[in-house]
N, C-alpha and C positions, 0 to 999 in steps of 0.2 A: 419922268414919273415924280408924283409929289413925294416927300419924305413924311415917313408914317413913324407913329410909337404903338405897342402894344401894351397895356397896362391894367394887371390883376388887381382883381380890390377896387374896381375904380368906381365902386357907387357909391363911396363917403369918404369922410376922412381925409389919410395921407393921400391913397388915389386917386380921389377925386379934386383933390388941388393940384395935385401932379397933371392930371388931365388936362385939367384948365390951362395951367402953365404951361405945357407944350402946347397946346393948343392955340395962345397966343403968340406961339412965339413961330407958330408957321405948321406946325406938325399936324397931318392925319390923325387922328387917335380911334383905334380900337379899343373900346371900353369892354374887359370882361368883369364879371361877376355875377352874382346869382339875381338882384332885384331890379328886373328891368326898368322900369316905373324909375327908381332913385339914377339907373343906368340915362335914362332920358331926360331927367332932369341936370343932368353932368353933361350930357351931349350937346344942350343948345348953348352953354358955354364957352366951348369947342371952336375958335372963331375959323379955323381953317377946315372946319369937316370932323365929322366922327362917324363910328358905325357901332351899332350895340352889340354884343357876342355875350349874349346871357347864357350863362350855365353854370352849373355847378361844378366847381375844378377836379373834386376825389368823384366826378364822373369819367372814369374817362373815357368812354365812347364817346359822350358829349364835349365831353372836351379835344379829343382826338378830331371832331367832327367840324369844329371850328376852328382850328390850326389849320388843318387843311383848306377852309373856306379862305384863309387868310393868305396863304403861302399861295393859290390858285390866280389872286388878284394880278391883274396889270396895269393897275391906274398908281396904284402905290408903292413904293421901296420903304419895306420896314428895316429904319434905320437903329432904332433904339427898342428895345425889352426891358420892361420894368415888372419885378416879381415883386408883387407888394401883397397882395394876397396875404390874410394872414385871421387866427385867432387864438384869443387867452384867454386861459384857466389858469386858476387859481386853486392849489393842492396842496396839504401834506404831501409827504412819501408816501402814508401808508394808502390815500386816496388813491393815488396815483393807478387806475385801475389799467388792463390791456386796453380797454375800448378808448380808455382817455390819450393814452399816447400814442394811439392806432392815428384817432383823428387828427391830433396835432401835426404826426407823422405826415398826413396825405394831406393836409391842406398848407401847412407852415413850411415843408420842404420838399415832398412829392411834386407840387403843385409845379413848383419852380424847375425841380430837375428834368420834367417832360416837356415845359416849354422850351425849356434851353437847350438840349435833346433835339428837341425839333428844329429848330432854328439855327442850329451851328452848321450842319450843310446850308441850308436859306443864305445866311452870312460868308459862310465860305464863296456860293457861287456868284456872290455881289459884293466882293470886295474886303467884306471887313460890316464891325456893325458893332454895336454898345450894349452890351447886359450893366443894368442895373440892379443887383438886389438890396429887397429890405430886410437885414438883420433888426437888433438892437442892442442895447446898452445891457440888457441883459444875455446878450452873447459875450461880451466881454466880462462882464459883473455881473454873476449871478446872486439873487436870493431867497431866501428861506423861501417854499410852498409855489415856486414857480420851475421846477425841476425838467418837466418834460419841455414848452414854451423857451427854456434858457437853454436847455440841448439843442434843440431844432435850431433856433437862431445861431446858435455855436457851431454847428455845422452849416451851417448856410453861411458865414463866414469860410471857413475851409473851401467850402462848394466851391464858392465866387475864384479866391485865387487859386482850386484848381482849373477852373476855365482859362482863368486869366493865363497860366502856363500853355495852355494848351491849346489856348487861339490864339495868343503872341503873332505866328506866323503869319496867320489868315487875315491878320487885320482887327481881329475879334477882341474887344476889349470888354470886360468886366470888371467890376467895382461895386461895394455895397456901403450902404449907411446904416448908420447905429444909433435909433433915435433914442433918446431918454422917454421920461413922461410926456406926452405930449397930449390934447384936449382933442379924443377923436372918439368914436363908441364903441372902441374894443375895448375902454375900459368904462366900469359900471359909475365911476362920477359923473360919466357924461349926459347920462341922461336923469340926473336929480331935476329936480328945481331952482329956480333960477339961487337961491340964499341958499339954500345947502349946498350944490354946486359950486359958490364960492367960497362959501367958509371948508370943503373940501379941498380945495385948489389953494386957498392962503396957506392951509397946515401945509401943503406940498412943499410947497414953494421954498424955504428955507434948505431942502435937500438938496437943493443945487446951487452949487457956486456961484453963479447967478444970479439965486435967487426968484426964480418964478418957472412954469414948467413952461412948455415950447409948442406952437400951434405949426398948423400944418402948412401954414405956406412958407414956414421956413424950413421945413422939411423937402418940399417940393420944391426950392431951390436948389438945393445943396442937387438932388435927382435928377435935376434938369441939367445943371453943371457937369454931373459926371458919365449922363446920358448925353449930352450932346460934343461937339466938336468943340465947344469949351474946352476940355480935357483933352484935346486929342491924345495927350501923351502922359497918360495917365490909366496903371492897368494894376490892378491885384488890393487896390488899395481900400482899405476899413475906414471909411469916414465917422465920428461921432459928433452926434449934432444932437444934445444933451443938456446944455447947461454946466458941465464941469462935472456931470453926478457918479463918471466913473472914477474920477481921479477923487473923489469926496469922502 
């Protein structure tokens, strides 16, 4: 069977270069997310194949509906799970309403813990297999007015090396990365115009050791690395792929 990835998020951004790059590198890729259209445009990238799985993640019937459609295949062996799925608010505390952390809750770490759920028997009865998650820099280093966003990722940290304890056995490795700032549209820079969007990006840029914030396909490296047999022998571990901005 060919070897496949599964990857949340994957109709922009870090997803959608993550896609790409497995995708040249030999991988099936299952594209979820909510916007098929951007999902199709990700998929003829895809040099080894893809398939769309549009839905909405905090569904989860539909999303229950499309695990299943996945795990049912016999043309492919999903080797690698990438939980990238993800979105930010920006809050006071006092903002910080139930419905805001509800959301953050089902999509930033729900989303992930019923894919992997699903999947650690999958992996179990094939050997072994690769969880990817995507934290960030703000699971490590939190600040001001992003409180619910830096919990979820903080836990999804945890999450990861408790899998990784606990698929040890099975073969099952898990690992997550911890981006910094990076130029993708979950944050509202991204979609300025072309001169504000840089002189937004210049002021950043000094936050990091560095010196400039980080694009997605150096993200989608670092994913691929710890998603594929690169790593074979590499499990629990928090990669930061930042710029310097947590040690700053």
């Amino acid at each position: 069977m060919k070897k496949a990835v599964v990857i949340t998020g994957a109709s922009s951004g870090i997803g959608a270069a993550t896609a790409i790059h497995f995708g040249k590198n030999g991988y099936f890729v299952y594209l979820m997310g909510r916007n098929k259209d951007r999902l199709a445009e990700v998929a003829v990238q895809c040099r080894a194949g893809a398939s769309l799985m549009s839905c909405d993640l905090t569904d989860v019937a539909a999303l229950n509906k499309r695990i299943a459609e996945i795990l049912a295949t016999n043309i492919h062996r999903v080797e690698v799970l990438v939980n990238n799925a993800g979105i930010f608010d920006v809050h006071s505390t006092e903002q910080g309403t139930d419905e805001l952390w509800q959301r953050e809750f089902e999509v930033n770490l729900m989303s992930a813990v019923r894919l992997t759920r699903a999947f650690f028997p999958y992996f179990k009865q094939h050997g072994g297999g690769s969880i990817v998650n995507v934290s960030s820099s703000l699971g490590l280093k939190p600040t001001a007015a992003t409180s619910a966003y830096s919990a979820m990722k903080a836990a999804m940290i945890n999450y990861t090396q408790s899998n990784a304890l606990e698929g040890g056995a099975f073969g099952i490795r898990a690992n997550c990365v911890a981006p910094g700032i990076v130029d993708t549209p979950i944050h509202s820079f991204h979609a300025l115009d072309e001169a504000m969007k840089a002189e937004s990006v210049a002021k950043m840029g000094p936050m990091q050791p560095l010196g400039r914030i980080g694009t997605v396909d150096e993200i989608a490296k670092a994913i691929y690395f710890l998603g594929s047999n690169d790593s074979s022998w590499t499990t629990g571990a928090v990669l930061p792929i930042d710029g310097g901005i947590t040690i700053s």
